[in-house]
PDB file of N, CA, C and O in Angstrom:
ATOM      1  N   UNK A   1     -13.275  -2.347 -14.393  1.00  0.00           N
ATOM      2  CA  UNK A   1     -12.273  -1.724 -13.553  1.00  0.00           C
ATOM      3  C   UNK A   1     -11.170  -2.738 -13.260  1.00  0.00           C
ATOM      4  O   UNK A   1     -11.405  -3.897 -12.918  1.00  0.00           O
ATOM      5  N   UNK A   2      -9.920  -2.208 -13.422  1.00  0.00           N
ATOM      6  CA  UNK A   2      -8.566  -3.300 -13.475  1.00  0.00           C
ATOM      7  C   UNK A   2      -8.544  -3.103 -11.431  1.00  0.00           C
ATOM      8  O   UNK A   2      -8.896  -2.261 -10.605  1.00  0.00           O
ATOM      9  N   UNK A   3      -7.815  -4.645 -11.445  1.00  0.00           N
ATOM     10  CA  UNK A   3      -7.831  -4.727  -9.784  1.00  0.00           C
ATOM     11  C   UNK A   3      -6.244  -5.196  -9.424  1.00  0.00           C
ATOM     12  O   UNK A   3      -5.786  -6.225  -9.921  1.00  0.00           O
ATOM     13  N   UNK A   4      -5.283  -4.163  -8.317  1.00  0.00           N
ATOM     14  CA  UNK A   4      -4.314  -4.366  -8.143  1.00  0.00           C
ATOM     15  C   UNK A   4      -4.089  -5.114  -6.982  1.00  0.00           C
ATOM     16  O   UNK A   4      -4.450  -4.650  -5.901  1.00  0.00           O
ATOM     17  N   UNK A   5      -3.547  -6.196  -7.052  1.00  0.00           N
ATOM     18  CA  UNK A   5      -3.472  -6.870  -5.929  1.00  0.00           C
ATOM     19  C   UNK A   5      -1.934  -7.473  -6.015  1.00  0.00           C
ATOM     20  O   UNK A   5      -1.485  -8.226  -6.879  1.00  0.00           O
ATOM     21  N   UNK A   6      -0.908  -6.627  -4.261  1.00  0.00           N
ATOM     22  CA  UNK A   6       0.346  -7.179  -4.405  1.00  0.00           C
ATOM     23  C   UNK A   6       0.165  -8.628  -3.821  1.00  0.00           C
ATOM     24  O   UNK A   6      -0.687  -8.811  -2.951  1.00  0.00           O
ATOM     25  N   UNK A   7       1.136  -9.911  -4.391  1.00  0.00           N
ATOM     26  CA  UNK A   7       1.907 -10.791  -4.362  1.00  0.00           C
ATOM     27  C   UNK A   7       1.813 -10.867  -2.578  1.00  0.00           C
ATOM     28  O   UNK A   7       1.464  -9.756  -2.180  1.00  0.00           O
ATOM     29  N   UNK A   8       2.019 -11.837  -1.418  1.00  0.00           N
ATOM     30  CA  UNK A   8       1.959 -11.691  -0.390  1.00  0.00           C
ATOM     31  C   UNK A   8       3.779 -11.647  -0.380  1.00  0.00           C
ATOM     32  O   UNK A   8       4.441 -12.167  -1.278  1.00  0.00           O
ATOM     33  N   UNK A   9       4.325 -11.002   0.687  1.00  0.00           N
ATOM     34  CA  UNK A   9       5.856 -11.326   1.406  1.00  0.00           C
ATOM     35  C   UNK A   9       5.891 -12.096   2.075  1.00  0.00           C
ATOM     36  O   UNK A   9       4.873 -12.635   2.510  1.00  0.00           O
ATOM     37  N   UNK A  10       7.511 -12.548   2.519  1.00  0.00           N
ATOM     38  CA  UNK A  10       7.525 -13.451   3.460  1.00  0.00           C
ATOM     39  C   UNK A  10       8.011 -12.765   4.646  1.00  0.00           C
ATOM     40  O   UNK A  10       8.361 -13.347   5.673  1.00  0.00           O
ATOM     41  N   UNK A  11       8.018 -11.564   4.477  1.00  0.00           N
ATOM     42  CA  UNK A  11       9.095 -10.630   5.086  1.00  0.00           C
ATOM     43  C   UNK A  11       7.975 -10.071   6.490  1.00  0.00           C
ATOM     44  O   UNK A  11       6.907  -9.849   5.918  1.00  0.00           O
ATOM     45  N   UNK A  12       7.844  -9.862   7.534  1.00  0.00           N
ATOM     46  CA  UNK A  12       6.757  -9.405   8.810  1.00  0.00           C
ATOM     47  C   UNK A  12       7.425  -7.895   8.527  1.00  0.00           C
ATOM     48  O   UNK A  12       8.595  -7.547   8.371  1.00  0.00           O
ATOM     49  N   UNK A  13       6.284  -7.224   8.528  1.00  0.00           N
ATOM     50  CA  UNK A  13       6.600  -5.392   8.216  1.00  0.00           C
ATOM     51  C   UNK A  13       6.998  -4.948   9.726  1.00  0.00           C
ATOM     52  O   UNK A  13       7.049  -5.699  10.700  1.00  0.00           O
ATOM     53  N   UNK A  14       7.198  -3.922   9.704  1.00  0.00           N
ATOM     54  CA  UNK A  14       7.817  -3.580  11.532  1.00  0.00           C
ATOM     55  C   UNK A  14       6.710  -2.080  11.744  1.00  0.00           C
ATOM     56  O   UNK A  14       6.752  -1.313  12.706  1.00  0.00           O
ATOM     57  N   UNK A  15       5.925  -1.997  10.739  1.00  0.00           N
ATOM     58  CA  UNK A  15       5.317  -0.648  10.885  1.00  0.00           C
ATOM     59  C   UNK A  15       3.852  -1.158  10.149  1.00  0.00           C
ATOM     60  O   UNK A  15       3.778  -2.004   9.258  1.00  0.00           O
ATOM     61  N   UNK A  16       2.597  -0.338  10.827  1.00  0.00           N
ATOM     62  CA  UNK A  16       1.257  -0.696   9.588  1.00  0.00           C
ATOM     63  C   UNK A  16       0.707   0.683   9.257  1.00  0.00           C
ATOM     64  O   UNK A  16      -0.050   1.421   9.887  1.00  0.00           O
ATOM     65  N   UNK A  17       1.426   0.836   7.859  1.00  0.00           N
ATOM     66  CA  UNK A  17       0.762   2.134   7.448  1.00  0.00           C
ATOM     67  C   UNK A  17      -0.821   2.727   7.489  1.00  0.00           C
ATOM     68  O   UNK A  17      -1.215   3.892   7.548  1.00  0.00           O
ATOM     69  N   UNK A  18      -1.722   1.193   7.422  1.00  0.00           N
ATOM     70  CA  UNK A  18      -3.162   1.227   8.078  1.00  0.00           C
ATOM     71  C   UNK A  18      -3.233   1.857   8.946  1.00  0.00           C
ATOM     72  O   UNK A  18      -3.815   2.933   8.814  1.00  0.00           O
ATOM     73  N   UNK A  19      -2.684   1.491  10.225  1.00  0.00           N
ATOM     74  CA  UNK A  19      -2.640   2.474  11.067  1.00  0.00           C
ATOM     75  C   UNK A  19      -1.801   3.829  11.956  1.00  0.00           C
ATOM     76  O   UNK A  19      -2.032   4.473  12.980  1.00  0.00           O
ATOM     77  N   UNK A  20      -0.965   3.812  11.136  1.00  0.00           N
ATOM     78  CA  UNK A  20       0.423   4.887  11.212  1.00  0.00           C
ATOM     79  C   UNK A  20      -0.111   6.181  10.418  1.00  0.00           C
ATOM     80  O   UNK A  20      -0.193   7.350  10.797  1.00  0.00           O
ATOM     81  N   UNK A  21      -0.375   5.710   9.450  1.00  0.00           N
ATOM     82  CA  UNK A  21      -1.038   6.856   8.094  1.00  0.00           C
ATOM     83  C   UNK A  21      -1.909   6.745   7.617  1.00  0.00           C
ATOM     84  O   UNK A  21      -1.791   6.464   6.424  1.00  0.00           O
ATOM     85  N   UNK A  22      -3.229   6.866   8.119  1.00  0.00           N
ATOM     86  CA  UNK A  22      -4.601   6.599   7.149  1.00  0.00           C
ATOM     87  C   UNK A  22      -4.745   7.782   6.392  1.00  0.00           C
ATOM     88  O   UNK A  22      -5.129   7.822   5.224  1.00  0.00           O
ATOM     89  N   UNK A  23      -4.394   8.833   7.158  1.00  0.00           N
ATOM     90  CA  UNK A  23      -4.702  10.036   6.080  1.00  0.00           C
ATOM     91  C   UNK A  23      -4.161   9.721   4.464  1.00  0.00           C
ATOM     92  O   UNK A  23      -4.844  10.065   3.499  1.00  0.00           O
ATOM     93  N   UNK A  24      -2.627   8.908   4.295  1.00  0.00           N
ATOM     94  CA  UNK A  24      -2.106   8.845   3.432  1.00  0.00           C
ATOM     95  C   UNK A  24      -2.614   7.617   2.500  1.00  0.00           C
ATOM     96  O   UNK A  24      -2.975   7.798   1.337  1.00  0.00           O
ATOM     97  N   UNK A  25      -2.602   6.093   3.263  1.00  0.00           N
ATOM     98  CA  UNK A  25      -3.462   5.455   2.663  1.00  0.00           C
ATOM     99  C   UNK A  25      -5.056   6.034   1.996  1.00  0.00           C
ATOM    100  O   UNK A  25      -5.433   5.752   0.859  1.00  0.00           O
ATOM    101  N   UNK A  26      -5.627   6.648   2.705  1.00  0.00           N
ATOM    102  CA  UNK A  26      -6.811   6.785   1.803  1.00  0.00           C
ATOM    103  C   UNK A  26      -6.607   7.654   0.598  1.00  0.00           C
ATOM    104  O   UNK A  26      -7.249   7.547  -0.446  1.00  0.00           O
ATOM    105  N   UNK A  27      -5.533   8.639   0.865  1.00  0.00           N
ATOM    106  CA  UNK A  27      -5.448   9.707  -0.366  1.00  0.00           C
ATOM    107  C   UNK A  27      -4.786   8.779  -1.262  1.00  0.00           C
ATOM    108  O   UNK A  27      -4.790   9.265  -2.393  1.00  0.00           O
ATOM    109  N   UNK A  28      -4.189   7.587  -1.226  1.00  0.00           N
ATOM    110  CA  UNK A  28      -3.504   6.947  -2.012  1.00  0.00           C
ATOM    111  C   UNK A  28      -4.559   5.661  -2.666  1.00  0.00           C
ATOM    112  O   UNK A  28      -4.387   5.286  -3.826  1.00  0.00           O
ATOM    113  N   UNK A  29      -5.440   5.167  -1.956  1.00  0.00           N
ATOM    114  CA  UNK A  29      -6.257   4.254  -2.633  1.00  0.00           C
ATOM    115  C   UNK A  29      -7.232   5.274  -3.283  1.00  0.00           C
ATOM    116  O   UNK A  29      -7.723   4.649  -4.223  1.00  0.00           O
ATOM    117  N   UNK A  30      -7.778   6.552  -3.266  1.00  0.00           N
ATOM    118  CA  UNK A  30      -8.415   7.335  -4.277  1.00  0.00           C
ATOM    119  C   UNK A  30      -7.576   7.531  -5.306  1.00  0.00           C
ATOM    120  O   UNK A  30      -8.072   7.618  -6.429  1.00  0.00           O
ATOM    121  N   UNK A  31      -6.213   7.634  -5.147  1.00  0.00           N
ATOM    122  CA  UNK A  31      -5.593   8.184  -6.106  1.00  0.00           C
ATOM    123  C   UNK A  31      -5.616   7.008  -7.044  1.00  0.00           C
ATOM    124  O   UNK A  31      -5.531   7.354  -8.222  1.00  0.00           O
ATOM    125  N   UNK A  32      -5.711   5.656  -6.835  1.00  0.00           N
ATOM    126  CA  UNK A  32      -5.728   4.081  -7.732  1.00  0.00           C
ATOM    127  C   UNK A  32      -6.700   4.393  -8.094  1.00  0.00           C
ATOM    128  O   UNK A  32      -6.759   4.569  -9.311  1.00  0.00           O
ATOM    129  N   UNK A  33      -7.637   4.569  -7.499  1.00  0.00           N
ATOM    130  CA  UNK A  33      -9.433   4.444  -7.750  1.00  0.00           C
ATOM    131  C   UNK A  33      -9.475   5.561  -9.200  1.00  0.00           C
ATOM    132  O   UNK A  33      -9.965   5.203 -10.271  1.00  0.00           O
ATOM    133  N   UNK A  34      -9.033   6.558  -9.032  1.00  0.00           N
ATOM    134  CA  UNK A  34      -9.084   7.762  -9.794  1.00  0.00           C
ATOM    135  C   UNK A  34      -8.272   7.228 -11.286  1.00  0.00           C
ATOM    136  O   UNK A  34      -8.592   7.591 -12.417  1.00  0.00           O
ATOM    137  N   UNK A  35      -7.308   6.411 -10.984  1.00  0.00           N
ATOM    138  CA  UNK A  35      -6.582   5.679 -12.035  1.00  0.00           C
ATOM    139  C   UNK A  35      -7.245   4.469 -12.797  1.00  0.00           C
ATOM    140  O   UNK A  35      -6.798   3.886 -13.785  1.00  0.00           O
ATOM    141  N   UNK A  36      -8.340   4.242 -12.155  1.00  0.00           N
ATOM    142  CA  UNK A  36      -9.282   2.888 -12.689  1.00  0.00           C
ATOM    143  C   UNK A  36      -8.886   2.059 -12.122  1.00  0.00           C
ATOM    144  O   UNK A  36      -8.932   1.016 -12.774  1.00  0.00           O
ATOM    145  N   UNK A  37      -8.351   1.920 -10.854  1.00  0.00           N
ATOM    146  CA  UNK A  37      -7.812   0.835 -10.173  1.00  0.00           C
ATOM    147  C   UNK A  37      -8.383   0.602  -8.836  1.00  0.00           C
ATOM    148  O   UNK A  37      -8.372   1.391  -7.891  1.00  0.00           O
ATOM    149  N   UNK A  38      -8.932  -0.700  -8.883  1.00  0.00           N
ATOM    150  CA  UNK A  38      -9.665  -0.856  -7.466  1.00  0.00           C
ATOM    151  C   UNK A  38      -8.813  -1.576  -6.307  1.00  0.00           C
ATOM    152  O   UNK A  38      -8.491  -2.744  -6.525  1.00  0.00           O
ATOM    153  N   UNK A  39      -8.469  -1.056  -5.244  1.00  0.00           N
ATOM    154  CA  UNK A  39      -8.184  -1.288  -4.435  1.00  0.00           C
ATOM    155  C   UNK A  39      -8.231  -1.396  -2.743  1.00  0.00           C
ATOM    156  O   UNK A  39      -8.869  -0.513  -2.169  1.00  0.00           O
ATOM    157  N   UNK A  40      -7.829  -2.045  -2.238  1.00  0.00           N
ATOM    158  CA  UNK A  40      -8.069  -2.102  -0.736  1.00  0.00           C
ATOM    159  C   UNK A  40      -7.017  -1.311   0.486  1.00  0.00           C
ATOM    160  O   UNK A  40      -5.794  -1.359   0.358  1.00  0.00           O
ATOM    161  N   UNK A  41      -7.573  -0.710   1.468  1.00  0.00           N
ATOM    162  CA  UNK A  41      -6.253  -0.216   2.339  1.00  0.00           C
ATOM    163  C   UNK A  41      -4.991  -1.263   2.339  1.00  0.00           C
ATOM    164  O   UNK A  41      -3.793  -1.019   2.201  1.00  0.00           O
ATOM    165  N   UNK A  42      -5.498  -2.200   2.490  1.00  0.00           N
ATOM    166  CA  UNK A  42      -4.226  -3.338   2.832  1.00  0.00           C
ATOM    167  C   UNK A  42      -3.720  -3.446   1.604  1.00  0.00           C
ATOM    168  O   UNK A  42      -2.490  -3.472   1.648  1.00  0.00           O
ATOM    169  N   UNK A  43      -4.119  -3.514   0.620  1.00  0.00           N
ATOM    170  CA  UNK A  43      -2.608  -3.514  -1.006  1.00  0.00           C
ATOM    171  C   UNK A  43      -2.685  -2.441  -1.073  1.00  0.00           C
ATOM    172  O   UNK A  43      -2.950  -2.268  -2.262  1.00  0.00           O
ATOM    173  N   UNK A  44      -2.635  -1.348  -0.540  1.00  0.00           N
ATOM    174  CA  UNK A  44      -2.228   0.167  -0.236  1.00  0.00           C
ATOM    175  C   UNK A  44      -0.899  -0.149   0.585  1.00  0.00           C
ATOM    176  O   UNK A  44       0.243  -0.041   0.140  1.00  0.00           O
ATOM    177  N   UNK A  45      -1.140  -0.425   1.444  1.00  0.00           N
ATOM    178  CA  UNK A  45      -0.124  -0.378   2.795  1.00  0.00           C
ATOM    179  C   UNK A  45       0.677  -1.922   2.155  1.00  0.00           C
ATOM    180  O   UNK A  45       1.895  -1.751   2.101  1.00  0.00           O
ATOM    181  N   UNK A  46       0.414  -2.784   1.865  1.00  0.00           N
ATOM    182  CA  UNK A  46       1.673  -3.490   1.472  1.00  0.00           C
ATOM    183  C   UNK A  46       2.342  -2.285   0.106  1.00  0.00           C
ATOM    184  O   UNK A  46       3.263  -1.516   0.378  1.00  0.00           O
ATOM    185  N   UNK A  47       2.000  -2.304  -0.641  1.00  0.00           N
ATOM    186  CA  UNK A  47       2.523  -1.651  -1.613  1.00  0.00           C
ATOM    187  C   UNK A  47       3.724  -0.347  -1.375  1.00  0.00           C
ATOM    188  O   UNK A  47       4.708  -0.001  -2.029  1.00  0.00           O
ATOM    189  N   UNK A  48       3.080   0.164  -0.080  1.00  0.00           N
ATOM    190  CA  UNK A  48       4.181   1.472   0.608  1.00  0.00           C
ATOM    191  C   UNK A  48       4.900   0.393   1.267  1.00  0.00           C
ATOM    192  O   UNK A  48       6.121   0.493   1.152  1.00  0.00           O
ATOM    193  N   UNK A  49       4.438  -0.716   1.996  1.00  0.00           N
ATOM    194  CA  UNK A  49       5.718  -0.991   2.704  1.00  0.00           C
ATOM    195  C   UNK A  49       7.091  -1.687   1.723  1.00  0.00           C
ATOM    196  O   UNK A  49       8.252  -1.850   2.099  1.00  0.00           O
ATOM    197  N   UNK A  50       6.427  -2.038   0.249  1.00  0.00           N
ATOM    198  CA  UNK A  50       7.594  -3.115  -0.267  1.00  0.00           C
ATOM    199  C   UNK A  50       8.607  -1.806  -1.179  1.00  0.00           C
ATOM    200  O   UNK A  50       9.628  -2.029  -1.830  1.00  0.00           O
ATOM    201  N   UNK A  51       7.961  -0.511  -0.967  1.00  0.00           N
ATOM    202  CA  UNK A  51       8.283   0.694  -1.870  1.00  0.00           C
ATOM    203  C   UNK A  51       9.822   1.011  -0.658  1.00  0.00           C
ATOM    204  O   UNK A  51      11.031   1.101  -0.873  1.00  0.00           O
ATOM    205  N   UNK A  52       9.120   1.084   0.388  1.00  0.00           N
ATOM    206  CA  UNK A  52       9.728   1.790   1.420  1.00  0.00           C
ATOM    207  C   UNK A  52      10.695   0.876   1.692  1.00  0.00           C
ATOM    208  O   UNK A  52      11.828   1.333   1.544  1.00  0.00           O
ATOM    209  N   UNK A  53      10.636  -0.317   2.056  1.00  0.00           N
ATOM    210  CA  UNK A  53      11.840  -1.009   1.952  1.00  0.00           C
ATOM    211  C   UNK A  53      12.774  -1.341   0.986  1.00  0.00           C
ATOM    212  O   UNK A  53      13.683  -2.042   1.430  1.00  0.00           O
ATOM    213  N   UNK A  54      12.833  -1.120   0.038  1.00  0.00           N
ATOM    214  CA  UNK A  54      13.120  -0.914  -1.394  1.00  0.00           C
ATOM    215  C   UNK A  54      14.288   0.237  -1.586  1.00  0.00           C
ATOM    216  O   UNK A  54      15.397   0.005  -2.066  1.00  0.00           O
ATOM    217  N   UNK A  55      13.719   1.825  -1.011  1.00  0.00           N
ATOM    218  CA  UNK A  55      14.318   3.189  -1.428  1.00  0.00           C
ATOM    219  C   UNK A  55      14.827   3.277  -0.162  1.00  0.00           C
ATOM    220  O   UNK A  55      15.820   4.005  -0.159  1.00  0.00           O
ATOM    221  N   UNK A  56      14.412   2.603   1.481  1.00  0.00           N
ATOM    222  CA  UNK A  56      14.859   3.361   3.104  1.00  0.00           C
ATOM    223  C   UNK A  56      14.849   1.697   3.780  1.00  0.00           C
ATOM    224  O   UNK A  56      14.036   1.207   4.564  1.00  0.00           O
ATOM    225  N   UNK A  57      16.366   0.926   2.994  1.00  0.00           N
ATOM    226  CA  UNK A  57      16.185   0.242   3.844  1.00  0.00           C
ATOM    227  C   UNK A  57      17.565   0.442   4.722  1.00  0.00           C
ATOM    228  O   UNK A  57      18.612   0.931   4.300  1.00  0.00           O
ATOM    229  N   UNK A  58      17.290  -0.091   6.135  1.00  0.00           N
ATOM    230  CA  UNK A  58      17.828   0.307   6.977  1.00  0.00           C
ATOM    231  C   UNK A  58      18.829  -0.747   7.430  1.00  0.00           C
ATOM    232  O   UNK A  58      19.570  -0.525   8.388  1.00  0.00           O
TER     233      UNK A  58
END
């Protein structure tokens, strides 16, 4: 099983999708898992946050 693990930032997030959106984190680390990809809530939630700052930055 391939293992995705993001790069750390230097950047402090202002939001923790861990706990803002678990419903979404978990449907999203099954959805890796389902892809052959093992992953953790936390490179879940970095991964939305470097997405989200990326497409909604403010």
């Amino acid at each position: 099983m391939k293992r995705l693990v993001p790069a750390p930032l230097k950047l402090v997030p202002n939001f923790d999708p861990v706990v803002d959106f678990p419903a979404d984190i978990e449907r999203l680390v099954a959805a890796a898992s389902n892809a052959g990809y093992t992953v953790t809530p936390h490179d879940v939630a970095e991964l939305w946050r470097r997405h989200a700052g990326d497409v909604c930055a403010s």
